[in-house]
C-alpha positions as a printed NumPy array, in Angstrom:
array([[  2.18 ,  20.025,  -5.377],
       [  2.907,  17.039,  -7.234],
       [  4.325,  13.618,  -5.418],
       [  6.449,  12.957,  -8.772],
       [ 10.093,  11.67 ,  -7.778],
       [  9.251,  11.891,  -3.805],
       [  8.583,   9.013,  -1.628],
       [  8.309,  11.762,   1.668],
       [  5.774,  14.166,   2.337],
       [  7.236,  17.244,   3.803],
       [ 10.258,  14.504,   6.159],
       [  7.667,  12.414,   6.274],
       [  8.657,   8.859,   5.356],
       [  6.217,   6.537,   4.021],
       [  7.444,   2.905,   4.903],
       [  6.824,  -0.34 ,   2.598],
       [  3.93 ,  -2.321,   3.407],
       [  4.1  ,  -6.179,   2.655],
       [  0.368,  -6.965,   4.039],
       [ -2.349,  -4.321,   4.85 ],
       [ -5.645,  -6.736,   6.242],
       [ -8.967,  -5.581,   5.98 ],
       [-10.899,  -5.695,   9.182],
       [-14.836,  -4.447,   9.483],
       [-14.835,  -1.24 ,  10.476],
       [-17.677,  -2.983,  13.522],
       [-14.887,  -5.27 ,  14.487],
       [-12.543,  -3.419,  16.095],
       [-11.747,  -6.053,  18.867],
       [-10.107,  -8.197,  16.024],
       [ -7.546,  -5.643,  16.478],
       [ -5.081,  -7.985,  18.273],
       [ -5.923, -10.917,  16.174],
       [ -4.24 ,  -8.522,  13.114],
       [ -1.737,  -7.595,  15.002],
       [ -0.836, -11.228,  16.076],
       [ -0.691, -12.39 ,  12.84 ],
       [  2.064, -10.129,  11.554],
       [  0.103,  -7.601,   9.551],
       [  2.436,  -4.399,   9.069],
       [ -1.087,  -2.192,   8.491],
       [ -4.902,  -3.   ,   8.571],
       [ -7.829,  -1.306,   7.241],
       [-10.744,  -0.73 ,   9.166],
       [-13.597,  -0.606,   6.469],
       [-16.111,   1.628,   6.786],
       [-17.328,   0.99 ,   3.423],
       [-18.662,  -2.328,   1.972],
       [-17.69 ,  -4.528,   5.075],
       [-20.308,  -2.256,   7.325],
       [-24.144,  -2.381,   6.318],
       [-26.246,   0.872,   6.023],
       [-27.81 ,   0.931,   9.556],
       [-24.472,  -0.057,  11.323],
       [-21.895,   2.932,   9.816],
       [-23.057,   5.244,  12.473],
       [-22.25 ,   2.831,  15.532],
       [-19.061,   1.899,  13.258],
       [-17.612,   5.438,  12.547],
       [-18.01 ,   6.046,  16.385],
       [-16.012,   2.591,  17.005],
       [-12.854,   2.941,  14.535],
       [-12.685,   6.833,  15.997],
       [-12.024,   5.782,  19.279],
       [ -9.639,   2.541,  17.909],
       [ -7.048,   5.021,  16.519],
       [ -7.467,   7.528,  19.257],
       [ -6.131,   4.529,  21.504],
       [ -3.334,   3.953,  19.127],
       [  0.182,   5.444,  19.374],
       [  1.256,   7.934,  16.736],
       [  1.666,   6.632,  12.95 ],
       [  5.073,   7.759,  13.122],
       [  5.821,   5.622,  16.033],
       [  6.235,   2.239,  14.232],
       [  4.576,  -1.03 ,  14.63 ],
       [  1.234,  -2.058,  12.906],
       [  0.32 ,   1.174,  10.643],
       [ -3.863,   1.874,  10.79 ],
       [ -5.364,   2.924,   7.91 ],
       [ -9.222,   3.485,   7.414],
       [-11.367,   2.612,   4.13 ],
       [-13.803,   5.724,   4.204],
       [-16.633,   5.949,   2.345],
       [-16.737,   7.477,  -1.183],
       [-16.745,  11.294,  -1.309],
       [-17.861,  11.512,  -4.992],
       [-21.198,   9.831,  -4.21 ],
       [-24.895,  12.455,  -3.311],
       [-23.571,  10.727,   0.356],
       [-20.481,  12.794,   0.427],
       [-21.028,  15.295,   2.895],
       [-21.78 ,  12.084,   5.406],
       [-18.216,  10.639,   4.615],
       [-16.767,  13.701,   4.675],
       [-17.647,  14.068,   8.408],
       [-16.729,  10.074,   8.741],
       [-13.579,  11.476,   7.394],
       [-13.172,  14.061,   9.821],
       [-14.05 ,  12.05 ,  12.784],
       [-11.372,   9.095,  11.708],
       [ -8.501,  11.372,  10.621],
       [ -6.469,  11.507,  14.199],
       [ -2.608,  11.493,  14.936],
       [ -3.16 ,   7.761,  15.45 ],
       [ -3.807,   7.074,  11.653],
       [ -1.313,   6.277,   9.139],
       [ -3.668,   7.111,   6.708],
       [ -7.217,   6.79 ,   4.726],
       [ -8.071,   4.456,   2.014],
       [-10.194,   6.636,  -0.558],
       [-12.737,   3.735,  -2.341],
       [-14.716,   4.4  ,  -6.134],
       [-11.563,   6.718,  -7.068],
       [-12.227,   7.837, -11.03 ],
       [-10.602,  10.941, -11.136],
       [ -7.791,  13.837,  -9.706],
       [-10.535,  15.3  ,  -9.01 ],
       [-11.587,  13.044,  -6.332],
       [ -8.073,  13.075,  -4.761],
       [ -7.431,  16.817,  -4.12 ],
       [-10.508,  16.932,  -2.56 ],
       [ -9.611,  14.115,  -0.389],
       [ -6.196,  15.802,   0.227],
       [ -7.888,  19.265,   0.668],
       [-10.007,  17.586,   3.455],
       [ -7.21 ,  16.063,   4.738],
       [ -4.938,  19.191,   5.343],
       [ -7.976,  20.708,   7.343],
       [ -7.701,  17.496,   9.909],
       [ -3.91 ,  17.51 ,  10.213],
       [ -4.48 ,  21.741,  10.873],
       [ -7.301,  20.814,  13.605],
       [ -4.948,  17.969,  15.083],
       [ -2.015,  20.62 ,  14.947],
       [ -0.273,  17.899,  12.506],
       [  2.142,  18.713,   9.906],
       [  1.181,  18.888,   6.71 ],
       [  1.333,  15.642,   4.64 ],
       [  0.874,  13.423,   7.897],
       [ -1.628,  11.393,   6.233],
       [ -1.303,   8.602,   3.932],
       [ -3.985,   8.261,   1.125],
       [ -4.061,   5.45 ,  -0.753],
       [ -6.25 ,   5.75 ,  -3.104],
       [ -8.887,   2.729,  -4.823],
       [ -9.23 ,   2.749,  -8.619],
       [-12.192,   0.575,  -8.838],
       [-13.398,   2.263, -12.098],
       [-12.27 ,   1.907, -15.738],
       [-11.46 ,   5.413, -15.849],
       [ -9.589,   5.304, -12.547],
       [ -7.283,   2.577, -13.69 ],
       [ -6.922,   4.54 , -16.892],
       [ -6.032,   7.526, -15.103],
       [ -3.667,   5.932, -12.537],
       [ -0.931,   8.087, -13.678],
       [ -2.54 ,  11.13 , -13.   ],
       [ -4.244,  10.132, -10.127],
       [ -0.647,   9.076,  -8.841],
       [  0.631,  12.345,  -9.079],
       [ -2.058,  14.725,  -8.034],
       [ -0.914,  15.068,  -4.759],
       [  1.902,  14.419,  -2.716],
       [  0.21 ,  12.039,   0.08 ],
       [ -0.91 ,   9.664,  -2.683],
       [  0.969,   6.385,  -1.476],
       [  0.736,   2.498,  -2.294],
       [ -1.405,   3.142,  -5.199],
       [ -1.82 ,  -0.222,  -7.122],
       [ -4.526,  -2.554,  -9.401],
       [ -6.547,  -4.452,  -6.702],
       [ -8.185,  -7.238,  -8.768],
       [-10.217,  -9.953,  -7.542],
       [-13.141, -12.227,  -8.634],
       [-16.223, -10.555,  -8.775],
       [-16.124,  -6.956,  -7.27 ],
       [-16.223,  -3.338,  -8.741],
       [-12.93 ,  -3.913, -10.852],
       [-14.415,  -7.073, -12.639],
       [-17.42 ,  -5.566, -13.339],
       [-15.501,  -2.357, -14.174],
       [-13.361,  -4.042, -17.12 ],
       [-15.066,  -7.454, -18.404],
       [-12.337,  -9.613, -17.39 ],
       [-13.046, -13.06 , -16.302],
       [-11.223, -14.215, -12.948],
       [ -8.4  , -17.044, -12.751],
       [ -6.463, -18.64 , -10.406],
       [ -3.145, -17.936, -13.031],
       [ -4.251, -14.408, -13.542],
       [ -3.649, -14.061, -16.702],
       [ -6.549, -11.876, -17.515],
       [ -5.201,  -9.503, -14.963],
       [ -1.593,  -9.446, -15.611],
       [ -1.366,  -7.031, -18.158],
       [ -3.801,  -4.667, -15.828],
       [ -1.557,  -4.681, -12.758],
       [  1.804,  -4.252, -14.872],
       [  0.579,  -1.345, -16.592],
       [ -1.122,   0.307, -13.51 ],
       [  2.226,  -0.465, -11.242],
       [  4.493,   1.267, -14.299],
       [  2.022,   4.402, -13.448],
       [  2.427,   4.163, -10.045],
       [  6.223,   4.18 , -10.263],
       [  6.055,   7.369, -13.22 ],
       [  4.166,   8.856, -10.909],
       [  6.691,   8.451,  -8.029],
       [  4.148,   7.073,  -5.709],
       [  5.694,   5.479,  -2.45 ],
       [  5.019,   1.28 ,  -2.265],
       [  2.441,   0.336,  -4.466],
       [  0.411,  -2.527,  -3.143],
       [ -1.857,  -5.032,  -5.11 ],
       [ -4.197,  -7.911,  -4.563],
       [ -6.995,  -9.359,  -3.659],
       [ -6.789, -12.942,  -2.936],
       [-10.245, -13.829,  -2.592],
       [-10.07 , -17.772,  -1.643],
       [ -9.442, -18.543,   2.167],
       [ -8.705, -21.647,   2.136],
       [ -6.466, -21.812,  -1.065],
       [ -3.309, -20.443,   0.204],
       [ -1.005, -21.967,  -2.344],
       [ -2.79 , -19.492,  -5.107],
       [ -2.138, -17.011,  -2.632],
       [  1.442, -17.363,  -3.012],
       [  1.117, -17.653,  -6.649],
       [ -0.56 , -14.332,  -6.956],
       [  1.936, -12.892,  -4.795],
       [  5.058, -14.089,  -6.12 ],
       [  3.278, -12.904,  -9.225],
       [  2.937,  -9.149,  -7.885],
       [  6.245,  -9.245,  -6.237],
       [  7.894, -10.294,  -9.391],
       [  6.196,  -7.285, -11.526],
       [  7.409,  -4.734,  -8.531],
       [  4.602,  -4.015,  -6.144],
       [  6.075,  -4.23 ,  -2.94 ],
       [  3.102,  -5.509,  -0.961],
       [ -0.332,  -6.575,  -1.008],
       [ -4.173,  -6.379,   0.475],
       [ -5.349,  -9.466,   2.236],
       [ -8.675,  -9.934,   3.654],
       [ -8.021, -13.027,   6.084],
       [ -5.618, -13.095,   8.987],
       [ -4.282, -16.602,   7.393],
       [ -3.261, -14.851,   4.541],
       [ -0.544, -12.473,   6.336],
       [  2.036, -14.691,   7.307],
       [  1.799, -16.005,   2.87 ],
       [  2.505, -12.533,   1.648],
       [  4.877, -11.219,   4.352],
       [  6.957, -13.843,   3.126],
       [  6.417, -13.648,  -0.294],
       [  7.9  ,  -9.529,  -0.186],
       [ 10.67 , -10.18 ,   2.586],
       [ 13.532, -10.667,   1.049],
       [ 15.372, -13.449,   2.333],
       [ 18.911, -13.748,   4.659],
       [ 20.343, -15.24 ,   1.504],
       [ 19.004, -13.068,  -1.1  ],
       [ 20.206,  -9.803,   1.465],
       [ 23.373, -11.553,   1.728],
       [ 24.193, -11.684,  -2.35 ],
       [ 22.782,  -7.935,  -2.52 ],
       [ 25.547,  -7.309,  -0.203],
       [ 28.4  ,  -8.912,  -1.821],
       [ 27.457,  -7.719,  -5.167],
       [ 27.899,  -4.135,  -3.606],
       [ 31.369,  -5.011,  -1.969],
       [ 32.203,  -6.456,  -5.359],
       [ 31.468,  -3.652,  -7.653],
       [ 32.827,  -0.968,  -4.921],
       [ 36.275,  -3.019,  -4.877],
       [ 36.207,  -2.916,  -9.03 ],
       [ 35.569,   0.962,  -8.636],
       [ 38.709,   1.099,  -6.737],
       [ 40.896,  -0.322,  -9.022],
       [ 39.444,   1.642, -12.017],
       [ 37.131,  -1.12 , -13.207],
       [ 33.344,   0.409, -14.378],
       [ 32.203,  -3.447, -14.682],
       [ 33.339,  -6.676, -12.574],
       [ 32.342,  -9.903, -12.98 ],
       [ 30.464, -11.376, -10.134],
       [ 29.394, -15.087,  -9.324],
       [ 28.964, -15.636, -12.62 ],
       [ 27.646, -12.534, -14.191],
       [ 28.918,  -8.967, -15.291],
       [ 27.485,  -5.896, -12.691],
       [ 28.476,  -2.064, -12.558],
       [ 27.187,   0.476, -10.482],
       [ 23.723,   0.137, -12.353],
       [ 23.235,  -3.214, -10.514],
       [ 24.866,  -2.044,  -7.154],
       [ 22.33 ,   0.754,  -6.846],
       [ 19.454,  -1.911,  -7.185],
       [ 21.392,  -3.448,  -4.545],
       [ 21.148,  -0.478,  -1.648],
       [ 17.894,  -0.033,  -3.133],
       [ 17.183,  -3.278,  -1.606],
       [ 19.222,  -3.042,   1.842],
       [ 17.94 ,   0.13 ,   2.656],
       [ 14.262,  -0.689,   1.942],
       [ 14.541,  -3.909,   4.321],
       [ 16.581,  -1.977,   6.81 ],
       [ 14.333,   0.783,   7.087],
       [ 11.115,  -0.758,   7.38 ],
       [ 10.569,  -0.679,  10.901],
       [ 13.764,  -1.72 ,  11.867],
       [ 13.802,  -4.349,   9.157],
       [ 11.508,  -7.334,   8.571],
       [ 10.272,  -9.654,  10.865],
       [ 11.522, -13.351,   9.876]])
């Protein structure tokens, strides 16, 4: 089964997500500190934030985090957990961290080192035995997955596709990192070196019908004025949210992908515009300025309903 052209799994919505912050999967009491800075999801890592001799003591600690969570469906601050890679001679162990993190209080894993399909279906084969164990429905969890490789950012089309659960698929770049050292490029603050990368990966994502592709990293703490740089950048080529790894960061991109009172406001009048010219036999009207038809109007409720069905709408 193919996600092509679907954005559900099965009736089950997968919402936008404007900031997903990575927390160390040994960390877990920084859960309120995410959720007080606005975060819509985080993602307890399991992977590169949690040495060797700790991912024991960690697994054990993010399993009992999202049993004490409510349901993902239930709203609020989604959880996601960063696993660690399947397609590694370490698999079987993060196939059982897998198992042990996969509960009805996770919105959904985040699959790292992702090169092929190959590595997805057997992430969503894997998956589908949890949700049966948990008496979920099929397609309850998310999986977003990582393409840290050359070959997986070649192959994010495919890899989009695979399976139906694939959601927020996106380029993550950053300075240093498996994706630098993947491709050669040679980190910016414009990201120029990067630009073509995300665009191409995003138009993939979207082919592919994937639900709310994400990007980022913004690796600077302090430099939050980049931060909305590269975010305004990413919002501007579609991705509709964006991996941060500092609660400081949040507040930056949640603003950067909520659309504003204003801009809601002219998405609704275009609407009312071209639905009055569609009443009067007119395919085309002009509006403040410029010419719109039912092209732009569907943009428009593309718009609305995203921001009206994201948990109730954005916070502002």
């Amino acid at each position: 089964m193919t996600a092509e052209g679907a954005s559900d799994v099965r009736g089950l919505a997968r919402v936008p997500l404007r900031s997903l912050l990575f927390v160390p999967g040994n960390r877990t009491d920084w859960l309120p500190k995410a959720e007080a800075a606005g975060a819509d999801a985080v993602v307890l890592d399991l992977e590169d934030a949690v040495p060797d001799e700790a991912k024991a003591a960690a697994r054990a600690e993010v399993a009992s985090a999202v049993e004490a969570v409510s349901p993902a469906s239930s709203g609020g601050m989604r959880l996601l957990v960063r696993v660690n890679p399947l397609n590694t001679t370490a698999g079987w162990a993060s196939v059982d961290e897998l198992r042990a993190v996969a509960r009805p209080g996770l919105y959904g894993i985040v699959l790292p080192k992702v090169s092929s399909v190959a590595d997805v279906r057997l992430a969503d084969r894997l998956l589908s035995w949890c949700e049966h164990e948990h008496g979920l429905p099929e397609g309850y969890f998310a999986l977003v997955p990582l393409l840290e490789t050359a070959r997986g950012l070649r192959e994010a089309y495919d890899i989009g596709r695979a399976v139906a659960r694939v959601a927020h698929l996106g380029a993550l770049t950053a300075p240093g990192g498996d994706v630098e050292r993947a491709v050669g490029y040679r980190w910016s603050a414009e990201g120029a070196e990067t630009h073509e990368l995300r665009a191409r990966v995003l138009l993939d994502a979207r082919a592919a019908g994937s639900a709310h592709p994400v990007s980022g990293v913004w690796a600077d703490v302090a430099d939050l004025t980049g931060l909305r740089r590269f975010a305004e950048q990413n919002r501007a080529m579609g991705y509709e949210g964006m991996m941060v790894i500092h609660p400081s960061h949040v507040a930056v991109v949640n603003d950067v992908f909520s659309p504003g009172e204003d801009e809601l406001a002219r998405h609704e009048r275009l609407v009312a515009a071209v639905v009055a010219g569609a009443a009067e036999g007119a395919g085309a009207v002009r509006f403040e300025g410029r010419m719109v038809d039912e092209a732009m109007a569907a943009t428009s409720r593309a718009v609305l309903a995203r921001d009206r069905g994201a948990s109730g709408g954005w916070a502002r």
